[in-house]
N, C-alpha and C positions, 0 to 999 in steps of 0.2 A: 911523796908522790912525784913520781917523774912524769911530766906530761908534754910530749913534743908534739908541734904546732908547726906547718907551714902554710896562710893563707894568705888570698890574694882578691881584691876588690872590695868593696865598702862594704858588705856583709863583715869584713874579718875581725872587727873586735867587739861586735856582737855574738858571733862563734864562738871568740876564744872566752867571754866572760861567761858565758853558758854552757861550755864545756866544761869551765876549771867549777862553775857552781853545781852541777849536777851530773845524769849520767855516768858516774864516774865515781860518786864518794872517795874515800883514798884511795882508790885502786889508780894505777898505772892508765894514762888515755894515750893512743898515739892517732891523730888525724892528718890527711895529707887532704887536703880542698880546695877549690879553686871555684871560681864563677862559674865554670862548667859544670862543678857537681861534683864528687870526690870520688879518691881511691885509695883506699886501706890493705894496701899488699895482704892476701894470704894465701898460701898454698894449697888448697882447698879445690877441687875440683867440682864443678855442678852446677846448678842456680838458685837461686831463692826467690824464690814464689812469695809474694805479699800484697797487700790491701794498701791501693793510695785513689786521692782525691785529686792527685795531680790532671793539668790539663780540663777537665772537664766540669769539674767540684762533687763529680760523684764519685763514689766507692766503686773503683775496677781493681779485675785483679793484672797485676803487673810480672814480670820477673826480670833480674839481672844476676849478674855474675857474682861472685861471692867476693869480690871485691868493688861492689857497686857501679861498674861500670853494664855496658853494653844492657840498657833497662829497652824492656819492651810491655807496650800494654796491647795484654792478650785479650782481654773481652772485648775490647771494643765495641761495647753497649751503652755509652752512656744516659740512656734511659730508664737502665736498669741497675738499683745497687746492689754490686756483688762482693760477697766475702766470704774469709775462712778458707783460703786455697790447701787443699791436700796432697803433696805428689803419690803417682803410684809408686810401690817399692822400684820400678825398673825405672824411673823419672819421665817414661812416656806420654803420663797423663796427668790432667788434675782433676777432683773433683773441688766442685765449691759449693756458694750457697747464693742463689738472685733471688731479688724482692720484685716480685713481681703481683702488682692488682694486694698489698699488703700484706701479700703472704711469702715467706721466703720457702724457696724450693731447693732439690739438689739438681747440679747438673755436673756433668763432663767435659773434660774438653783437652783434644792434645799437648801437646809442650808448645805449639806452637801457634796456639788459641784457635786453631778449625776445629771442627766437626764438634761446635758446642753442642749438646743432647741433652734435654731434661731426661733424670727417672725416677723424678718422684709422680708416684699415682695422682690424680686427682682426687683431690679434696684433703687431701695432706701435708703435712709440712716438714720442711726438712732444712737444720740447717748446723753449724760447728761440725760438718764433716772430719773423720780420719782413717784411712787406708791403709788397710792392715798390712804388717810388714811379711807376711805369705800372699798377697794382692787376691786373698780369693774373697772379701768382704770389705764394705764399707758403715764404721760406726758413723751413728750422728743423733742429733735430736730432733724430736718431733713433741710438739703439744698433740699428741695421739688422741684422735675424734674431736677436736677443741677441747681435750683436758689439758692437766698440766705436764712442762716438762718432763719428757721420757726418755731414757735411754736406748735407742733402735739400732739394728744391721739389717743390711740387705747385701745381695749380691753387686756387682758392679753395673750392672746395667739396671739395677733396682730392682729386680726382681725377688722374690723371696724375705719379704720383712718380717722380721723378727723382734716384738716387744719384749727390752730384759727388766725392764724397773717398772713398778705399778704401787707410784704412791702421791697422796696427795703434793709433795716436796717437789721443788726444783732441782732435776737431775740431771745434769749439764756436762760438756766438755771433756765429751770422751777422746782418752787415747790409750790405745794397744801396746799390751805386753810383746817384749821381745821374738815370743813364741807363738803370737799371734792368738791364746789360746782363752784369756784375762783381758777384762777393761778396767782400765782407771778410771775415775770421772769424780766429779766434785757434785757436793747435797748438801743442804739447807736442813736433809729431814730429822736434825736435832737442835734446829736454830739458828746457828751460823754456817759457812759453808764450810766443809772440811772435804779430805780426799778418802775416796770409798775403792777398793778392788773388785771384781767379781769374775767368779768363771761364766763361759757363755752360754752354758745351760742354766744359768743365776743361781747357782751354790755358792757355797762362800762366801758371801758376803763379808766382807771386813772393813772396818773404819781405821785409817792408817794414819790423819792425822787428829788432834784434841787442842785445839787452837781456840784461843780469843778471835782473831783474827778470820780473816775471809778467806780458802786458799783454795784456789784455784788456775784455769791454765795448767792442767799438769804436760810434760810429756817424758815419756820413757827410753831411753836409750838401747839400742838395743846391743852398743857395744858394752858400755863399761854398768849397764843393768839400775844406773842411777835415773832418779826421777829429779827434774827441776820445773818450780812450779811458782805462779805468784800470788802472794800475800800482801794485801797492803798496800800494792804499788810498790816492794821490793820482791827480787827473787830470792828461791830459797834452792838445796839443794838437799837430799837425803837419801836414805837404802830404801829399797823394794820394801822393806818391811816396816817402813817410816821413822823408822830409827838415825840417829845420825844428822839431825837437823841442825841446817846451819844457812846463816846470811852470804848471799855472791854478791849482792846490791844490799848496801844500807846508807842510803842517800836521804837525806831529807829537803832537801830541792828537786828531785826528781820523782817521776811517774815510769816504773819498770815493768812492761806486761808481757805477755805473750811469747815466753820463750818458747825456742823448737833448739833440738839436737839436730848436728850438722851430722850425716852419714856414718861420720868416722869415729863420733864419740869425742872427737879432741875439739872442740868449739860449739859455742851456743849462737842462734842468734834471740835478738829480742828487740821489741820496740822501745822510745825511751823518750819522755817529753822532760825538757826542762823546768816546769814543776810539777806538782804533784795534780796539775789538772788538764785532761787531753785538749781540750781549745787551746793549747801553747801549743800544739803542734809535736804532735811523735814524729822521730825518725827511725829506721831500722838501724842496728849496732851488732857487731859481734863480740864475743871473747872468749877466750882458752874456759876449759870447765873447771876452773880453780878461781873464776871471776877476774883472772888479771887477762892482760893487753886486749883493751877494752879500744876497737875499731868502728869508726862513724862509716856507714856505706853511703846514706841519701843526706840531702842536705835542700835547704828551700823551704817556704813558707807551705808546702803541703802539706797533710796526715799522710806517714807510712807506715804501715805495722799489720799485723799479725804476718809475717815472715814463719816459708815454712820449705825447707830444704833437699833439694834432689841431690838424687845420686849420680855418677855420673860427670860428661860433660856434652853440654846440650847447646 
């Protein structure tokens, strides 16, 4: 393992012992940090959109550069907790999810947090948004009439909802085929959670992984057609057709969730707590899709995570 370190102030050898124990298993880590908050050179053009507590101690959604610098918090609600940021394919918009009166909804909102707009109907619920890579639909979940977790789309302004799953199971954590044309998403409906496909008129059905384990988080790239998703509190990587299964993260000091594909197919991001339980505190991380040069973006005693990547520079 080569892992290069340059820190600076009384946090730095609480860093460096947390870095060399987790987030990182043998892979390659390279951190650059300071008191101000770090920066992970990468050439990467865009922003990443994620969930932190910083500032306020409630869930907003935030974005910064893909090198962890230039962070801004876009909801600026903190009365209200918001998560699961979506960019649009053009990286103009996000959708997300606020808890509002206990009930979490979907809203909108530009790159540059105006024109927030709920559209979820009343008396419904909406929330693990994801905008499809043609931007003409928004997957997500809803406990549909107070049943159980459902697989839903709507139009972008919420218009037109569409229920595709109708089963007593928890159907979760949808994300869009490259083609925009198939949903991924993770079910419980034979026990454990596995990862399910489906077309959007609900054919095909197919169960893609048979895991002990819980696997969930997927998301689909749409350059190089790879899904990477988390089990375990490690990520995994495989083919469209669930084939090809294999460890990026296999840490046992750490808690790996949430990854998302960066635009271009050559980087992931994903959240990463130092053990295997989120009260340590997630940060957002990057790395090449080969699980090496593994990059800290956030640093501080905040929660940051579910990280999810525009196109683009914004």
């Amino acid at each position: 393992m080569r892992t290069a370190l340059l820190i600076t102030g009384v946090a730095g050898l609480a860093l460096c012992v947390a870095m060399l124990a987790g987030c990182g298993g043998s892979a390659e880590v390279s951190v650059i940090a300071s008191d101000a908050g770090s920066v992970a050179p990468c050439a990467i053009n865009g922003r990443i959109a994620f969930v932190s507590n910083r500032n306020t101690g409630q869930p907003q959604i935030w974005s910064m550069k893909t090198d962890g610098t230039g962070r801004r918090d876009l909801s600026q609600s903190p009365g209200t907790p918001d998560s699961s940021p979506s960019w649009s394919p053009d990286g103009s918009k996000l959708v997300f999810s606020r808890t509002q009166g206990g009930v979490r909804r979907l809203y909108t909102m530009k790159a540059d947090g105006s024109n927030q707009t709920g559209i979820t109907p009343g008396g419904y619920s909406g929330y693990s948004p994801a905008w499809s890579p043609d931007g003409s639909r928004i997957a997500f979940v809803s406990n549909y009439s107070g049943g159980g977790a459902e697989i839903c789309t709507c139009k972008p302004d919420g218009s037109d909802w569409k229920r595709l799953t109708n089963n007593p199971a928890e159907d979760t954590n949808p994300a869009w085929s490259p083609d925009s044309q198939r949903l991924l998403f993770a079910s419980n409906r034979l026990g454990n959670m596995d990862l399910y496909v489906m077309k959007l008129d609900r054919s095909g059905l197919t169960r893609l992984t048979h895991h002990s384990g819980d696997d969930i988080e997927p998301t689909w790239s749409g350059v190089t057609g790879k899904i990477v998703f988390s089990c375990d509190n490690d990520l995994f990587i495989m083919d469209p057709d669930g084939s090809h299964r294999r460890h990026l993260t296999n840490s046992p000091y750490a808690s790996e969730r949430y990854p998302c594909w960066a635009p271009s197919g050559s980087r992931i991001a994903y959240a990463c707590a130092t053990n295997k339980y989120p009260s340590a505190g997630y940060d957002v991380y990057t790395m090449k899709a080969d699980g090496t040069d593994r990059r800290r973006l956030t640093l501080g005693d905040a929660l940051d995570w579910m990280p999810n990547w525009a196109v683009g520079t914004l």
